[in-house]
Every structure is written in C-alpha cells, then in structure tokens.
C-alpha positions as CSV (number, residue, x, y, z in Angstrom):
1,X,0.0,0.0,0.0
2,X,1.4,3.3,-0.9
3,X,-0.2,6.3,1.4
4,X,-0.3,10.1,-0.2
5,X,-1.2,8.1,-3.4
6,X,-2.8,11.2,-4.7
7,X,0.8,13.1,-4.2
8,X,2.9,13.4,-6.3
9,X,5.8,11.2,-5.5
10,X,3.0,8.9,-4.2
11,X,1.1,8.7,-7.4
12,X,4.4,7.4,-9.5
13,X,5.4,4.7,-6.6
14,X,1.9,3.6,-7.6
15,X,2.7,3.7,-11.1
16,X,5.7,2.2,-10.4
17,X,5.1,-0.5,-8.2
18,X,2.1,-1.8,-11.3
19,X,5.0,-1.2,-14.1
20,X,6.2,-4.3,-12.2
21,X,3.1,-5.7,-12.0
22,X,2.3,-5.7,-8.1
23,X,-1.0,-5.8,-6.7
24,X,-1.2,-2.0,-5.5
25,X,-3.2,-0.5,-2.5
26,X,-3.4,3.4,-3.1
27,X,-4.2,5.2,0.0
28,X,-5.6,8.6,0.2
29,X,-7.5,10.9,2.1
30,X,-9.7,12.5,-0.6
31,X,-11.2,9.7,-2.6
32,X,-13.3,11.8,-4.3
33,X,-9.9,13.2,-6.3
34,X,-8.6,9.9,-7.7
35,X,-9.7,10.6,-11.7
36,X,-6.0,9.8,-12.3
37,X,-6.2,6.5,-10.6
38,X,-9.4,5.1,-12.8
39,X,-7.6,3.7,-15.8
40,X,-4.7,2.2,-13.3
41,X,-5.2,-1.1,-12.3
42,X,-4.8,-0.7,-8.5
43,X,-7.0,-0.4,-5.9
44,X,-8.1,3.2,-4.0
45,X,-8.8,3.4,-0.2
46,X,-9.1,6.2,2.8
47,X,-6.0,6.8,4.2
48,X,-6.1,9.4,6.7
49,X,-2.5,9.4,8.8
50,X,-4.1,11.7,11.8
51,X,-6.9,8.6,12.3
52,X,-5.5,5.0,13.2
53,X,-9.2,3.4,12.7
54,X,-8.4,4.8,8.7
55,X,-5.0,3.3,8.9
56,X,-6.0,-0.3,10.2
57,X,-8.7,-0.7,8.0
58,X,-6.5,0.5,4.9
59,X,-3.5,-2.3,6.1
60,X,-5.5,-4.9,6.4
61,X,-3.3,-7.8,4.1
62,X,-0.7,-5.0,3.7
63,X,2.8,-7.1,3.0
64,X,4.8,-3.6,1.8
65,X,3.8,-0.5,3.7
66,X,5.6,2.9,1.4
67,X,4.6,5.6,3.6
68,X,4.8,8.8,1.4
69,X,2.1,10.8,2.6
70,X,3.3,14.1,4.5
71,X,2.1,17.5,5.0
72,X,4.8,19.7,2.1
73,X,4.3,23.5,2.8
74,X,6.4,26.2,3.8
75,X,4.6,28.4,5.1
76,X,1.8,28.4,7.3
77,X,-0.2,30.4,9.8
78,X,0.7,28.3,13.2
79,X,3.6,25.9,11.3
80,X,3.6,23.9,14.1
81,X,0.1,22.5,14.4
82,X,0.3,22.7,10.6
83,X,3.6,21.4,9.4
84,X,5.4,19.8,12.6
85,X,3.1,17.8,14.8
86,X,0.8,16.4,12.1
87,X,3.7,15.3,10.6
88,X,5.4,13.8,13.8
89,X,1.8,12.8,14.4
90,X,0.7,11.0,11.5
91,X,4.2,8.6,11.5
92,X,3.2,7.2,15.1
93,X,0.0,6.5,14.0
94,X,1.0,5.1,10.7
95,X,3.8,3.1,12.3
96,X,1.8,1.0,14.9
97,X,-1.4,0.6,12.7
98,X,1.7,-1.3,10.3
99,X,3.1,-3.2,13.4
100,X,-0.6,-4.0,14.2
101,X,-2.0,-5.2,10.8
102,X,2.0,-7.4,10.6
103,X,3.1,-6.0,7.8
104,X,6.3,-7.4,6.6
105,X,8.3,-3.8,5.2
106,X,8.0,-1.2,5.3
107,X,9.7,1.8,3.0
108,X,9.8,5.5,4.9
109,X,9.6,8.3,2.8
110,X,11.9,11.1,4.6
111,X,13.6,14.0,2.8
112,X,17.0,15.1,2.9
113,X,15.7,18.3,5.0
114,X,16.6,15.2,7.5
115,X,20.4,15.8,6.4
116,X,21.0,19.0,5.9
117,X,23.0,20.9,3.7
118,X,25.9,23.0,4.0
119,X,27.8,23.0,0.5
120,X,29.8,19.7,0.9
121,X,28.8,16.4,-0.1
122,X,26.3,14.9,2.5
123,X,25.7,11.2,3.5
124,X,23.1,9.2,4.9
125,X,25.5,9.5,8.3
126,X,24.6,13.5,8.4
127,X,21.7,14.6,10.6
128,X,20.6,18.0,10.3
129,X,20.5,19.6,13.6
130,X,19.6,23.2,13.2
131,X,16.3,24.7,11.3
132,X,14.1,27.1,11.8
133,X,12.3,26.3,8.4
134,X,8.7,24.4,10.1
135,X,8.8,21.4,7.3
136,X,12.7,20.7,7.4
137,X,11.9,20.7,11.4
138,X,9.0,18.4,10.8
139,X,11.2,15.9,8.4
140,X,14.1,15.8,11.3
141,X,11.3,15.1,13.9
142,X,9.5,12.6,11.8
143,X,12.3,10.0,10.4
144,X,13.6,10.2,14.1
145,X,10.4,9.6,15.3
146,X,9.8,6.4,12.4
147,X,13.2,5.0,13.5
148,X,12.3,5.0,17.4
149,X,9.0,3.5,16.4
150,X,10.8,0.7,14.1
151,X,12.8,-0.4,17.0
152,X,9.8,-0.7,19.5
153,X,7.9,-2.1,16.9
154,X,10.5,-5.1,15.5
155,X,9.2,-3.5,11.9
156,X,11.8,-4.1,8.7
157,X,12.5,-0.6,8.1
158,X,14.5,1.2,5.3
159,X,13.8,5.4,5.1
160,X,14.7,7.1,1.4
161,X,15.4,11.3,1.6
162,X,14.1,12.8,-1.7
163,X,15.4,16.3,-3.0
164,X,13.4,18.6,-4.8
165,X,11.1,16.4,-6.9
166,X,9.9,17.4,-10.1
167,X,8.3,15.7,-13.2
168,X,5.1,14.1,-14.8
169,X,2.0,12.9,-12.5
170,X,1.3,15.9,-10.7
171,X,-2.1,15.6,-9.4
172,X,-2.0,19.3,-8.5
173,X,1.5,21.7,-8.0
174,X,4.0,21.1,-5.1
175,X,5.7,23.7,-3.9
176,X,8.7,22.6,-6.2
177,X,6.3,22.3,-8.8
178,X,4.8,25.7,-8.3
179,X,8.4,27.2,-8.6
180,X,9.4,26.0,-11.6
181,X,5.9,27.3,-13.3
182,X,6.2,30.4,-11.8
183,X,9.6,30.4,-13.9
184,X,8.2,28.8,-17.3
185,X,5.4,31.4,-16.9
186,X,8.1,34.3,-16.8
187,X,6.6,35.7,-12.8
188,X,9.8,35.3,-11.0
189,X,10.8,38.8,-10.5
190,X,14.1,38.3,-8.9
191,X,16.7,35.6,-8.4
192,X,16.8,34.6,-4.8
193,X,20.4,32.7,-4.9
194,X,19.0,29.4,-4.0
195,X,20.7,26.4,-5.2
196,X,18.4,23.3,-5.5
197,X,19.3,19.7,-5.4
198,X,16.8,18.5,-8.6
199,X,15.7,15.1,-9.2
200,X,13.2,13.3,-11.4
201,X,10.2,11.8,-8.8
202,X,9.8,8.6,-11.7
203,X,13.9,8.2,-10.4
204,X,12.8,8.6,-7.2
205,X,9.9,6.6,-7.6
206,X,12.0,3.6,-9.1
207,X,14.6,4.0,-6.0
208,X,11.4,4.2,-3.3
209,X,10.5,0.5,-5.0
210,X,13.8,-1.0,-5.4
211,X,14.4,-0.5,-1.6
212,X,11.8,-3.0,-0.5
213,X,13.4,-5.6,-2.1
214,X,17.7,-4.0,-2.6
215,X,17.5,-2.2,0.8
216,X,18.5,-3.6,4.1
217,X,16.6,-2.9,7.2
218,X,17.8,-0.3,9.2
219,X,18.9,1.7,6.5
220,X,19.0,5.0,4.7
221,X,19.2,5.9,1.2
222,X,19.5,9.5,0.1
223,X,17.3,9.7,-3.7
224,X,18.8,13.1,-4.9
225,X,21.4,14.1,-7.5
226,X,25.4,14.7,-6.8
227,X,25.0,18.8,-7.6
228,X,22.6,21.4,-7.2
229,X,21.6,23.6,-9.8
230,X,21.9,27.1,-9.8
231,X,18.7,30.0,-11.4
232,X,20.9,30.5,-14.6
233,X,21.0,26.5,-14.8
234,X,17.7,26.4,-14.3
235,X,16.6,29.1,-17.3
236,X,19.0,27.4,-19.7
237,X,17.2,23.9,-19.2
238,X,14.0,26.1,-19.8
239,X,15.6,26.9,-23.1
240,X,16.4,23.6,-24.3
241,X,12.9,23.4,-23.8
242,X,12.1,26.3,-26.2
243,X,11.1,28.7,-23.3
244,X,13.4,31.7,-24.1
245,X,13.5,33.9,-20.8
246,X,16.0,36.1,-19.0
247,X,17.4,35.7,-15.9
248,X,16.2,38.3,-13.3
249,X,18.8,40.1,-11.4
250,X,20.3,39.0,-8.2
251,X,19.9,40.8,-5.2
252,X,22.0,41.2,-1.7
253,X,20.8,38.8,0.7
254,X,19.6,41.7,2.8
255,X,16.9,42.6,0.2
256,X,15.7,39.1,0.0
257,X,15.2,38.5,3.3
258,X,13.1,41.7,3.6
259,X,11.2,40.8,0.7
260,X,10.3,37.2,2.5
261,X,9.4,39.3,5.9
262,X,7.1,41.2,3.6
263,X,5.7,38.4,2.1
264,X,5.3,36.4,5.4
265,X,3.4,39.4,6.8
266,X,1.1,39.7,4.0
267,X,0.7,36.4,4.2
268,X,-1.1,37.1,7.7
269,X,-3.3,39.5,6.7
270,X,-4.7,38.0,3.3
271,X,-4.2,34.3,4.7
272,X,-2.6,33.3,1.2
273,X,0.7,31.3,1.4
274,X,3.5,33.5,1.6
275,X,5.5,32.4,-1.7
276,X,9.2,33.3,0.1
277,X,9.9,33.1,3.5
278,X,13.0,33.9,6.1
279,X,13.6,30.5,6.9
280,X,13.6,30.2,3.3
281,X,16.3,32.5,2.7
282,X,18.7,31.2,5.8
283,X,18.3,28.0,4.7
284,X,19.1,28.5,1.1
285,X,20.8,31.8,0.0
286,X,24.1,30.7,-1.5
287,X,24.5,27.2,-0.3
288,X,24.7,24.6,-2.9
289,X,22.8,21.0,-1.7
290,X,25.3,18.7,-2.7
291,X,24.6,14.7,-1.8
292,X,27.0,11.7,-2.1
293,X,24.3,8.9,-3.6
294,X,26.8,6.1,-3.5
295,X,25.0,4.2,-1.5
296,X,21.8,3.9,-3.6
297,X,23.1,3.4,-6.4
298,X,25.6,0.6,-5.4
299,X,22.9,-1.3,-3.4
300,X,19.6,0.1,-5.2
301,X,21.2,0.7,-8.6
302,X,19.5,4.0,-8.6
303,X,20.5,6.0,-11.2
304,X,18.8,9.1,-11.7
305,X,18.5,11.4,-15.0
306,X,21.0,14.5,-14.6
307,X,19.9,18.0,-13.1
308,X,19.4,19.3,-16.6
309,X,17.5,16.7,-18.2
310,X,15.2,15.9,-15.0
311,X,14.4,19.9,-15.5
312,X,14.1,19.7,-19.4
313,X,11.7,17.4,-18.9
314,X,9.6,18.9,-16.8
315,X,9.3,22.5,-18.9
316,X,8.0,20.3,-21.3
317,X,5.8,18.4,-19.1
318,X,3.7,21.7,-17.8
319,X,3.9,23.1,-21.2
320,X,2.0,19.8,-21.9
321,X,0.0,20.1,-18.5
322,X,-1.1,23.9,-19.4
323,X,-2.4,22.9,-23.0
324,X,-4.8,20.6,-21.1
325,X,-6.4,22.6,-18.2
C-alpha cells in the first residue's frame, strides 16, 4: 500500500510499483480526487494518517507498507500545528497501525531536510540539527520519530530522503512544482540565490521501489542528485525546452530576506501562502545542496536522470500540462 497516493511522489510509486506488475493498494485521504487513478489497475482506499481506525482498516493484508504521505508547505499560519506535529503525528499512527496489521516492510519516505546541507557532499551518516524552516523541522522530527518506532515495533524498516522532486503525474502543483511554473510562466521577478538539489520523482519513484526488495533494514538511502543547480542553470534547461526567458537580477541577501518578511506578513493579513519566507532564505541563500548517492546506487542501482534533463523534462511536461487545463 502506498499512502499520499494522490501526491505526487506517491502517485508514480503507484505507477511504479504496477509497471512491475504488483498488486497496488493506493491510499488517500480524498477519494473523491482519484480521476487519475481510474484507468490504473490498482486499488483506492481512505487513508487518513491523523486517524489510526483509517489506517487499520486500509492495512489490512498490507505485506509492503511505502509511507509517502506528508504535509509539504512552507509556510503556514501556526507551522507547528500545521507542518510539525501532524507530521510527527501522522508517522506514530502510521507506524503502529503497520506493526498491528503485521506487515512485513516497510519503506519511509523522509527527505534530505533530515540531512541537511551546508555545500559539501552529505551522506546518509549526516543529521541535520539546526532549522528554523517548520517542514525541514517536521522531516528531522519525523524520520527520528519512524526509527524509534521501528525499534519498539520489530518492523523491517529502510527510510529514502528525496530532494526537490519534479516531473510528470502531478495531481496538482508542489511547492517545487509551483516554482518552476512560476519560472516557465516568466513571474519570478528576482533571483533569490538558492541552489536546489533537482531530481526526477519517476527516479525517485523507481529508488522508493527497489528499496523494498535492494535495501537492508535499518537503512537510509539518500534519492537526490550529486549537484545542485543554480537560477541561470535552471533558465537554460527552460531553453532547451524552447522557453526563451532572461534571468532576473540578483539581489544582496539583505533585500531578499526583507522581501520574504514582507511576504510572510502579507501572508497574515490575506491568509494566502507567503510564496518566500526567512527561513527560506537562511536556509538556502548561497548554499549549494550537494549529496554523495553512492549508496543507492551501489545497493539500489538507482540511477537518476541528470539535473538538466530531470528539469528539461519537466518544462515540457507543464507546457503539456497547461495545453490541457
């Protein structure tokens, strides 16, 4: 069973896991928005992660437990009731309804918020220890939380740490997602000097699978690329893509960082999602994400599409995705 099946990364483990022919369980908590799911041959249950009577139903004759589902924002009004504790929340609850309904493995979907970044090459051995960024706090607190709970439970456990997903099978637009359209659609008015660790979700989606039956219990695997890419990176993929746009100036990190307190305090007056916030800006202001994914690929054989073609392809995918709304 693969919870968040209507997410994004959750929706191509589905796809995934039936490209291989498995008999697929696709949880989610809106049933009423699984259009996509109708032509797949799996089938579609409630999953709710805040309500265990949800989760024991939905695991009944579970072997493989992928748990993907996982609040993704930013920003949010009280982050911690928001982000942090129904994340933290939703893994107990998840973890003993699998140690209750016996299920044999399960595969924890974790980020590498969870390892941190600080320009040099990170391992599954780094822990990050400082944020002040609500979901990079909640993805810390969480796969801590999952391995605790693994322990107590006796459950065969492997986590996988994502970066910044992008590609096909978005049910509706990530926060990753929504970035990259707000470039393709020529709205980013400045560049922010972030540097994002890009990876294709169908090669994340592929490593998330191969861990259930490659991974060994007790293990992490960080599903990223090597480098990050930088804005001007970014716009050129665009332009293999045939979007021709021009890269918006930089700015001091002083400016940003007032911009984002702006943002964050319109954001409480209008109750719309602040699109750039200080915890943004600490967090990723000139400091490349760089990950050593060794590991997956010698014991996974993960081997993800570069930077540049993962974010080719996706120009092209919402240029494709926009022609049909």
């Amino acid at each position: 069973m693969v919870t968040g099946a209507n997410g994004h990364l959750g929706g191509n483990v589905v796809r995934a896991l039936i490209a291989q022919g498995e008999t697929v369980r696709a949880g989610m908590r809106d049933v009423q928005n699984a259009d996509d799911f109708f032509h797949l041959n799996c089938q579609v249950v409630y999953t709710e992660m805040q309500d265990i009577d949800a989760m024991r139903k939905a695991l009944q004759g579970v072997d493989i437990l992928y748990h993907v589902a996982a609040v993704f924002k930013h920003w949010a009004k009280d982050p911690i009731t928001e982000i942090v504790e129904p994340n933290v929340k939703g893994t107990e609850i998840v973890l003993k309804a699998a140690a209750e309904a016996n299920v044999k493995k399960v595969v924890y979907v974790s980020s590498v918020a969870a390892v941190g970044h600080d320009g040099n090459y990170l391992d599954e051995n780094s822990w990050n220890t400082l944020s002040n960024n609500a979901y990079y706090n909640s993805k810390i607190k969480s796969e801590k939380k999952a391995w605790e709970l693994a322990k107590k439970y006796n459950l065969w456990m492997v986590s996988v740490l994502p970066s910044a997903m992008i590609g096909p099978h978005a049910n509706r637009l990530t926060d990753t997602m929504q970035f990259i359209e707000t470039i393709r659609t020529n709205k980013l008015l400045i560049d922010p000097h972030f540097f994002f660790n890009f990876v294709d979700v169908r090669d994340v989606a592929k490593g998330v699978v191969a861990a259930t039956t490659k991974g060994s219990s007790g293990n992490r695997y960080i599903l990223a690329n090597n480098n990050s890419s930088s804005l001007t990176e970014i716009y050129k993929a665009a332009q293999s893509a045939g979007i021709n746009l021009k890269v918006p100036a930089r700015l001091p990190k002083w400016v940003i960082y007032f911009i984002a307190l702006c943002a964050e305090l319109a954001a409480k007056v209008t109750d719309k999602p602040a699109e750039l916030i200080r915890s943004q800006v600490a967090l990723f202001y000139g400091i490349r994400q760089e990950y050593e994914i060794t590991k997956a690929h010698n014991e996974l054989g993960y081997e993800p599409r570069s930077p540049s073609e993962a974010l080719r392809d996706v120009f092209e995918y919402l240029n494709g995705r926009e022609s049909k709304l």
